[in-house]
C-alpha positions as CSV (number, residue, x, y, z in Angstrom):
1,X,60.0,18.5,54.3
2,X,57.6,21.2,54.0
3,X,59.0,22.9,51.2
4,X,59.4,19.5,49.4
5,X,55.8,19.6,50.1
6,X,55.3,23.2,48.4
7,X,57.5,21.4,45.4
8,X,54.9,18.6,45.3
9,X,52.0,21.0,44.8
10,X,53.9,22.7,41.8
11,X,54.3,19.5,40.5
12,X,51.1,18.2,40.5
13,X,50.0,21.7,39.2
14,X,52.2,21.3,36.3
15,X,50.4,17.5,35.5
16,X,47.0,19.4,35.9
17,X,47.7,22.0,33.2
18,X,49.5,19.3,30.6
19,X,45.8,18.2,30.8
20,X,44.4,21.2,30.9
21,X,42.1,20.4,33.7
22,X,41.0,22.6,36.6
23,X,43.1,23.0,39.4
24,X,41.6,22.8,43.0
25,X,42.2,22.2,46.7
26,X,40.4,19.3,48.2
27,X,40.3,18.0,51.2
28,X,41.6,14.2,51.8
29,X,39.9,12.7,54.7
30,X,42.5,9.9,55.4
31,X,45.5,12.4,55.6
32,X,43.1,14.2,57.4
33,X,42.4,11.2,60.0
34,X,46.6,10.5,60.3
35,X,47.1,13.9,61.6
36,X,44.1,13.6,64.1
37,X,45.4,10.7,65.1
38,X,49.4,11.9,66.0
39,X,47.9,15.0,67.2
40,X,45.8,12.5,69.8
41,X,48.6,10.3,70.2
42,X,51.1,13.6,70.6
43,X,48.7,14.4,73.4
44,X,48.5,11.2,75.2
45,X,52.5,10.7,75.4
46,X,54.5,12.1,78.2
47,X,57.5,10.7,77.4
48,X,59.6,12.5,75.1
49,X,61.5,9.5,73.6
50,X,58.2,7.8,73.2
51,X,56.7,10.6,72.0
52,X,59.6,11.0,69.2
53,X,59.0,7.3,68.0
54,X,55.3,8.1,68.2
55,X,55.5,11.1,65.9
56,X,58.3,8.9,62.9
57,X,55.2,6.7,63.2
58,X,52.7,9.0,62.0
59,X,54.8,10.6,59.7
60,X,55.7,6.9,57.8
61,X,52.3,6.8,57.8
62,X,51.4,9.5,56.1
63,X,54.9,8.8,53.6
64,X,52.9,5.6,52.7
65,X,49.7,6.8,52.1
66,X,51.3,9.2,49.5
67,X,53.8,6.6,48.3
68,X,50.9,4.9,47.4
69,X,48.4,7.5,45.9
70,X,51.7,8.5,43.7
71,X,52.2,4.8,42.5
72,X,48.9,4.7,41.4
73,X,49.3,7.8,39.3
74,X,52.3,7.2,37.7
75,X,50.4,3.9,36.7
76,X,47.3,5.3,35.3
77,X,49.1,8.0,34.1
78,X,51.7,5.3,31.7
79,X,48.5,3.6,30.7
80,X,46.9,6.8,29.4
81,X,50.1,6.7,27.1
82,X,51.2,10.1,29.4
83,X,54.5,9.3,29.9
84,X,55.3,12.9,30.5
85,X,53.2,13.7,33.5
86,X,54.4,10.2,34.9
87,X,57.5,11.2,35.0
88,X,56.9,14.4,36.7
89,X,55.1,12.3,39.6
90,X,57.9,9.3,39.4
91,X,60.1,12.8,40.7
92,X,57.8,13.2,44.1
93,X,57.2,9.5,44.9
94,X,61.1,9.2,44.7
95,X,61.2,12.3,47.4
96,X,58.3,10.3,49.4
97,X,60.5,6.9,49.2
98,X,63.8,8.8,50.3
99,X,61.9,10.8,53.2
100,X,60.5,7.5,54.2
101,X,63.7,5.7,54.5
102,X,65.2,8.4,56.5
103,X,62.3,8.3,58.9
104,X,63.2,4.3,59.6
105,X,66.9,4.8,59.5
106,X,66.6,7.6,62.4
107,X,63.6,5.3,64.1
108,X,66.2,2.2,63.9
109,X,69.3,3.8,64.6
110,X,68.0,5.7,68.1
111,X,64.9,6.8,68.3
112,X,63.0,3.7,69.3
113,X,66.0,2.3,71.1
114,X,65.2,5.5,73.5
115,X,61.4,5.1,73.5
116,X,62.3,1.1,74.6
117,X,64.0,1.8,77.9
């Protein structure tokens, strides 16, 4: 996933020069806060198999919060008549809705059936 990631990046890089605005690292609290808080849950679970269900958890959640943030630009993006830089994102949030399935197929299929007994 992490070079999907790195794919993501050049992606959004790409809609930031079509507009020829200024591209920049910033900091997003929320993802921010969902790694705090599998880090603290990583920490608090002995249990492997719990721990593994603990850790699909965190990562969905942090598959939704970019699921979501990517709908949203493809949306304002389509309304700005930019139909070009959405369909540059519509490319990552298809990635972020495939990675997100696979977490609940693995979670569904095993994963929390082992954290359950």
């Amino acid at each position: 996933h992490l070079e999907e990631t790195k794919t993501h990046v050049q992606r959004l890089e790409e809609v930031f020069r079509m507009h020829g605005a200024e591209i920049k690292a910033v900091d997003c609290p929320a993802i921010d806060g969902i790694i705090e808080e599998a880090d603290e849950v990583a920490g608090e679970v002995a249990d492997k198999s719990v721990l593994d269900a603990a850790l699909i958890n965190a990562g969905q959640a942090a598959e939704h919060y970019e699921i979501a943030r990517y709908g949203s630009l493809i949306a304002w993006a389509r309304q700005l008549g930019r139909n070009d830089c959405a369909s540059i994102l519509q490319k990552t949030l298809d990635e972020e809705k495939t990675t997100d399935k696979k977490l609940t197929s693995l979670a569904e299929a095993k994963v929390n059936l082992r954290a359950a007994s």
